[in-house]
C-alpha positions as CSV (number, residue, x, y, z in Angstrom):
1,X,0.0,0.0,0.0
2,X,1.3,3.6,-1.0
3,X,1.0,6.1,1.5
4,X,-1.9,8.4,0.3
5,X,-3.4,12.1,2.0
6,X,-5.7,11.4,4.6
7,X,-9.3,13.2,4.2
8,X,-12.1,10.6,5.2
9,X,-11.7,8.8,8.6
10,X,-13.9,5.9,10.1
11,X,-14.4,4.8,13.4
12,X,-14.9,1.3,14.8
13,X,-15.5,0.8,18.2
14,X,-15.2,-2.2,20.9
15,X,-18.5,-3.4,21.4
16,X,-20.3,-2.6,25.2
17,X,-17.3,-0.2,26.3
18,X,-18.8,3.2,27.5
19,X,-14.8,4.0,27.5
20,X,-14.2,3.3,23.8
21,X,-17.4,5.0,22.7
22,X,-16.4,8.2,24.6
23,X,-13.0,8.1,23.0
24,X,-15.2,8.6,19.7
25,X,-17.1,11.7,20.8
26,X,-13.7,13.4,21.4
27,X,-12.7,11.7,18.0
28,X,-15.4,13.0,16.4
29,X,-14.9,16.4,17.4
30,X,-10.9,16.4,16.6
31,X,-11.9,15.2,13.1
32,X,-14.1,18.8,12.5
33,X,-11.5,20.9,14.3
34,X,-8.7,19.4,11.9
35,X,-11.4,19.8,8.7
36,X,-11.2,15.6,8.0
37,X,-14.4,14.3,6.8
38,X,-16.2,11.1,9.1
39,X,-17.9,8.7,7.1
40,X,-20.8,7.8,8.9
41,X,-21.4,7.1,12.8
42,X,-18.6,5.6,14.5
43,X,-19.4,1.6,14.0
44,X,-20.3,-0.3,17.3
45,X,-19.5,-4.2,16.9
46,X,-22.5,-5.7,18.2
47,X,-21.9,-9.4,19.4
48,X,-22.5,-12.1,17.3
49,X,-24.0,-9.4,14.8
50,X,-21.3,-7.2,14.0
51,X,-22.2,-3.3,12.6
52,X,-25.0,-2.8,10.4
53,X,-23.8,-3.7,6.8
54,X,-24.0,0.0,4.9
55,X,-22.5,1.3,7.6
56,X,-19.3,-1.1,7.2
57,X,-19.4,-1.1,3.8
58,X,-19.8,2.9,3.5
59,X,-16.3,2.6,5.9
60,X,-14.7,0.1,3.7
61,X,-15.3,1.7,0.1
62,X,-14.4,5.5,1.6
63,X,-12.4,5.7,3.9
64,X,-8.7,6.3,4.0
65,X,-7.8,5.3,7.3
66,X,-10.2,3.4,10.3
67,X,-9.4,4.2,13.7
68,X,-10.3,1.2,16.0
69,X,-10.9,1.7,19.4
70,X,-11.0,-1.7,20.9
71,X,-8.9,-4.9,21.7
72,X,-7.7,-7.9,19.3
73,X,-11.6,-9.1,18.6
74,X,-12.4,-5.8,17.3
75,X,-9.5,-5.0,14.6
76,X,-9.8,-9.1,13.6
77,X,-13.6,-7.8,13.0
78,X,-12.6,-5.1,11.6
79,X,-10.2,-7.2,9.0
80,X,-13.0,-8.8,7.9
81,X,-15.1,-5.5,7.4
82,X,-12.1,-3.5,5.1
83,X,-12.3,-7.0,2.8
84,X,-10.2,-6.0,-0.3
85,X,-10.1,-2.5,0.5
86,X,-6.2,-0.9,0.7
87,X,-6.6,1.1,3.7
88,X,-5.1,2.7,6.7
89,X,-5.8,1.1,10.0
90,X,-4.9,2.9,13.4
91,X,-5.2,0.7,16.6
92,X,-6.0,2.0,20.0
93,X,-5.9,-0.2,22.7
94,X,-9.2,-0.7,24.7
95,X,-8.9,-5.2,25.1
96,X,-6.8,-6.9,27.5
97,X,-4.0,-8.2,25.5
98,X,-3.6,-5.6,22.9
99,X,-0.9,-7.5,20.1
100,X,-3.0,-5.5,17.0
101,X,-4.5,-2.4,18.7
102,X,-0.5,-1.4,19.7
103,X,-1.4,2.1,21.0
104,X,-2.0,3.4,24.1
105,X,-4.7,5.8,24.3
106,X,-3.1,9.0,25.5
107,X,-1.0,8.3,21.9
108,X,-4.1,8.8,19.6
109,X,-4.3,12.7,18.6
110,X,-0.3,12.9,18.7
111,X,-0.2,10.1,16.1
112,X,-3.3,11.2,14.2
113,X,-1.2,14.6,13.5
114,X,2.0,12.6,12.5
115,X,-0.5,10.5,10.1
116,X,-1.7,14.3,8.7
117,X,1.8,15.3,7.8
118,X,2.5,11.6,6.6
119,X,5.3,11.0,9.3
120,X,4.6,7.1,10.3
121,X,5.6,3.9,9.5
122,X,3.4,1.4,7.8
123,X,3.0,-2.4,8.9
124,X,1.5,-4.5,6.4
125,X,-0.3,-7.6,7.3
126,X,-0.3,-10.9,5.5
127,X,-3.9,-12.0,5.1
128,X,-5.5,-15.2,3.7
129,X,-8.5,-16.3,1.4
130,X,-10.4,-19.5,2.7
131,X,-12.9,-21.0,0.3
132,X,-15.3,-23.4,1.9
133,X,-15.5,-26.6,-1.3
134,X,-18.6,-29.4,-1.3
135,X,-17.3,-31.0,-4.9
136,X,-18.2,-28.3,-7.5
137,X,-19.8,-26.1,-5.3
138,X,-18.7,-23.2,-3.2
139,X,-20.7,-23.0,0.0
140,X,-18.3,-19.8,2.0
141,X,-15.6,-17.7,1.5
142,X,-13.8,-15.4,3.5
143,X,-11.1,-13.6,4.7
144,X,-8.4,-14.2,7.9
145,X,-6.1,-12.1,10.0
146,X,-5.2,-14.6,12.0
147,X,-6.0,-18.2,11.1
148,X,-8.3,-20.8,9.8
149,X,-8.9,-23.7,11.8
150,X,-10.8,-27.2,11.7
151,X,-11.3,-28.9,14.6
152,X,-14.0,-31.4,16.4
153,X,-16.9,-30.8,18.9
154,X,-16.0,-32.1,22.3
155,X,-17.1,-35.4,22.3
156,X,-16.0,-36.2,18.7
157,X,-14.2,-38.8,17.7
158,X,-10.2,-37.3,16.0
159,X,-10.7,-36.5,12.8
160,X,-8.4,-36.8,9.7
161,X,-7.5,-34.2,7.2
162,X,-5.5,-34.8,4.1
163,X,-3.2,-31.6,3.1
164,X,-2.1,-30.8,-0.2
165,X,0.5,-28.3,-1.3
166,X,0.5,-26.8,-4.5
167,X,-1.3,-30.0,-5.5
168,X,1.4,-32.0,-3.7
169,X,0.1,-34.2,-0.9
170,X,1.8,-33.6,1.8
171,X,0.1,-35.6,5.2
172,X,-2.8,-36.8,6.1
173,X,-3.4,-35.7,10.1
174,X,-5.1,-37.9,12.5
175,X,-5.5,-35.1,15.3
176,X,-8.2,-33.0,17.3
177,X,-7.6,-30.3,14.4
178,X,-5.1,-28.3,12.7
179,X,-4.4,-24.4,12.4
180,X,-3.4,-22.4,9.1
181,X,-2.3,-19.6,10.9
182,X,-0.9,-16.4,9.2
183,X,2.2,-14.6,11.0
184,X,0.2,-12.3,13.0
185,X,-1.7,-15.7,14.2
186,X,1.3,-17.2,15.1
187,X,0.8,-16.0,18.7
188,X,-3.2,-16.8,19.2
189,X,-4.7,-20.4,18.9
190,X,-1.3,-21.6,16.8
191,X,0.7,-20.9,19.6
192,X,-1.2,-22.6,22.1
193,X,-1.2,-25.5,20.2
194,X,2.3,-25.2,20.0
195,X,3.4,-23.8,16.9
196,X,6.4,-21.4,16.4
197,X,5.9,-17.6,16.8
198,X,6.6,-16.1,13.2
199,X,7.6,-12.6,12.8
200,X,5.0,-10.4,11.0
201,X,6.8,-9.4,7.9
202,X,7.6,-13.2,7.3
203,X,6.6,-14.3,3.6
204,X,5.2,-17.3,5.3
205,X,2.6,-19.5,6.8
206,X,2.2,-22.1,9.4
207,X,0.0,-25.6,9.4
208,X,0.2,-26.9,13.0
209,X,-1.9,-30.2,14.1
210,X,-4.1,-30.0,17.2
211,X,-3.2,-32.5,19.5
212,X,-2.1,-34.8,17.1
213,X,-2.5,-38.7,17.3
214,X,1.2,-39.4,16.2
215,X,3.3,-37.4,18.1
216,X,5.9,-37.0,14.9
217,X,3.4,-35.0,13.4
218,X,4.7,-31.3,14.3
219,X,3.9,-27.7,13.0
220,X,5.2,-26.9,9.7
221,X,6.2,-23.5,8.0
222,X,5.5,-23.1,4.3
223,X,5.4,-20.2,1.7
224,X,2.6,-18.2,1.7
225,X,2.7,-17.9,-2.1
226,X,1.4,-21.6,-1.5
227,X,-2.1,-22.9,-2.3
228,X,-3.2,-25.4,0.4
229,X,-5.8,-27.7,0.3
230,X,-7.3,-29.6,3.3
231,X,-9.9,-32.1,2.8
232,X,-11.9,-33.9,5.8
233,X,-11.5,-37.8,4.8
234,X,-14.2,-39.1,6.8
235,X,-17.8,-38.5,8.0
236,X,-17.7,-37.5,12.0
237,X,-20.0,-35.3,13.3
238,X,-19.3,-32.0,14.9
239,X,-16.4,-30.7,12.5
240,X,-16.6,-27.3,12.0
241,X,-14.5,-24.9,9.9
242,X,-13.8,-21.3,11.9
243,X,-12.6,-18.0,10.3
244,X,-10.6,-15.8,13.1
245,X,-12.6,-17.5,15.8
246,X,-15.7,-15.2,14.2
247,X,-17.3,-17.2,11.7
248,X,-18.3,-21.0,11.7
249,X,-19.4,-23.9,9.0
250,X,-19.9,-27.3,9.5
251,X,-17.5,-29.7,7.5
252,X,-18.9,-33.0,6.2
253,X,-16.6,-35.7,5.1
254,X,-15.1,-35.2,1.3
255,X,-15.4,-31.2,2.1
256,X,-12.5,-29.0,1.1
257,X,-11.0,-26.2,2.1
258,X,-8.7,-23.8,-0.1
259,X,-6.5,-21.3,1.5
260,X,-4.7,-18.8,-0.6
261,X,-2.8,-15.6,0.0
262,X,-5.3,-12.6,-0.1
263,X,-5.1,-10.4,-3.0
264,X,-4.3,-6.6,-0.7
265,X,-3.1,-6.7,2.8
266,X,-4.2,-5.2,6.1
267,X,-2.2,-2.0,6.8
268,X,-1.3,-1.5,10.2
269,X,0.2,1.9,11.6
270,X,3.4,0.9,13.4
271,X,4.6,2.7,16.9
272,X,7.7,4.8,15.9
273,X,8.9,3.7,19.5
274,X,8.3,0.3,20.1
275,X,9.1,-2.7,17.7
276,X,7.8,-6.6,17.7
277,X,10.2,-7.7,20.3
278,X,9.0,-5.5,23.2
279,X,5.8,-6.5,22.4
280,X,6.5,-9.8,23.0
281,X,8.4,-9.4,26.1
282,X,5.2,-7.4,27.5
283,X,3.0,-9.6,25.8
284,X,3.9,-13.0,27.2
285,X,5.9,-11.7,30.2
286,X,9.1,-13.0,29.4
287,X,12.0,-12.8,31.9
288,X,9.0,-12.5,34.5
């Protein structure tokens, strides 16, 4: 993404947080003082709902940068929301753990004037394409920040997935699940399941089995110029497919999945004075 003037601005907002909503009144007003247009209300996720669809698509098609007031949930929503859209995302920290929304909220208004005079570093994103296959028909599609993950309902029996690489079959996994998880995912569900950390700008992508049968059977990095197919071999009830942790289909046996680098990225602005390190050592408290 090429840095570009910003004149429209939207605002997305953490869901129940009188905090977060207040932040957007004064928002709001900053906007008019500094003459930068607001498209539409800001957007209030609503759980299990989400905003009202003009309104995120109105955000989406015009603006040139969405601020997010909120935690991880809220800019993972908000990924899905911008779609193919190149635009500038600003992350202010209202959640608990806080690895996308980076900054603090006395930082807003003095990094929304170095974003005006175009003084700030941009952190693309890889995100990925997940198409939802039942033989020659598409049932879902969709876009991930962080990952896209099969796995069983709890008193399923382990399931096995065959993956394929660039049509090249690489395993078939006998586990509880496995996790496509992008570089920015590398630290959520992946990383409880014991997958590698992978630093953001990494050209690269990571399959990593849930609780696997065979204990051989360990996380593996690939490109992400790759095209990966999983396929479900065999009927077992409760299998579902999950986008981000936000979105859920039911996998029957023979279904595919086909994961693919997205076309456009999602464009994070980068703390001048802070890198990926420290936020790892605050993050998950090393040395503590």
């Amino acid at each position: 993404m090429e840095k570009q003037p910003v004149k429209k601005v939207g605002i997305v907002v953490k869901p129940n947080d009188p905090g977060a909503f207040g932040t957007a009144c004064e928002l709001s007003d900053w906007l008019r003082e500094h003459n930068i247009e607001q498209i539409g209300p800001p957007c209030v996720w609503r759980e299990n709902a989400g905003t009202d669809e003009d309104e995120r698509n109105e955000v989406a098609e015009n603006a040139d940068l969405i601020v997010v007031l909120g935690g991880d949930g809220t800019m993972i929503s908000t990924a899905r929301m911008v779609g193919d859209h190149d635009v500038l995302v600003l992350g202010i920290n209202y959640g608990s753990l806080g690895y996308l929304t980076d900054f603090r909220i006395e930082e807003m208004f003095p990094t929304l004037e170095s974003i005006l005079r175009d003084e700030y570093e941009l952190d693309p994103r890889l995100m990925l394409s997940a198409e939802h296959w039942r033989g020659d028909e598409m049932l879902a599609k969709g876009r991930v920040l962080n990952d896209v993950v099969i796995n069983k309902a709890a008193l399923a029996r382990i399931i096995e997935i065959e993956v394929n690489l660039n049509e090249l079959y690489v395993n078939s996994f006998r586990a509880d699940g496995l996790i496509v998880a992008t570089p920015t995912g590398s630290t959520a569900y992946n990383l409880s399941a014991g997958g590698p950390i992978i630093y953001p700008s990494m050209n690269a992508v990571v399959l990593t089995p849930i609780c696997p049968f065979t204990l051989t059977n360990r996380p593996i990095v690939v490109p992400d110029t790759a095209m990966i197919e999983l396929k479900l071999i065999k009927e077992n009830e409760g299998v579902v497919l999950t986008l981000d942790g936000q979105i859920g289909h039911t996998l029957h046996s023979g279904d595919c999945v086909r994961i693919r680098k997205s076309r456009t990225t999602f464009n994070l602005v980068q703390p001048p004075n802070r890198n990926y390190f420290d936020v790892l050592r605050n993050k998950l408290k090393w040395g503590r």
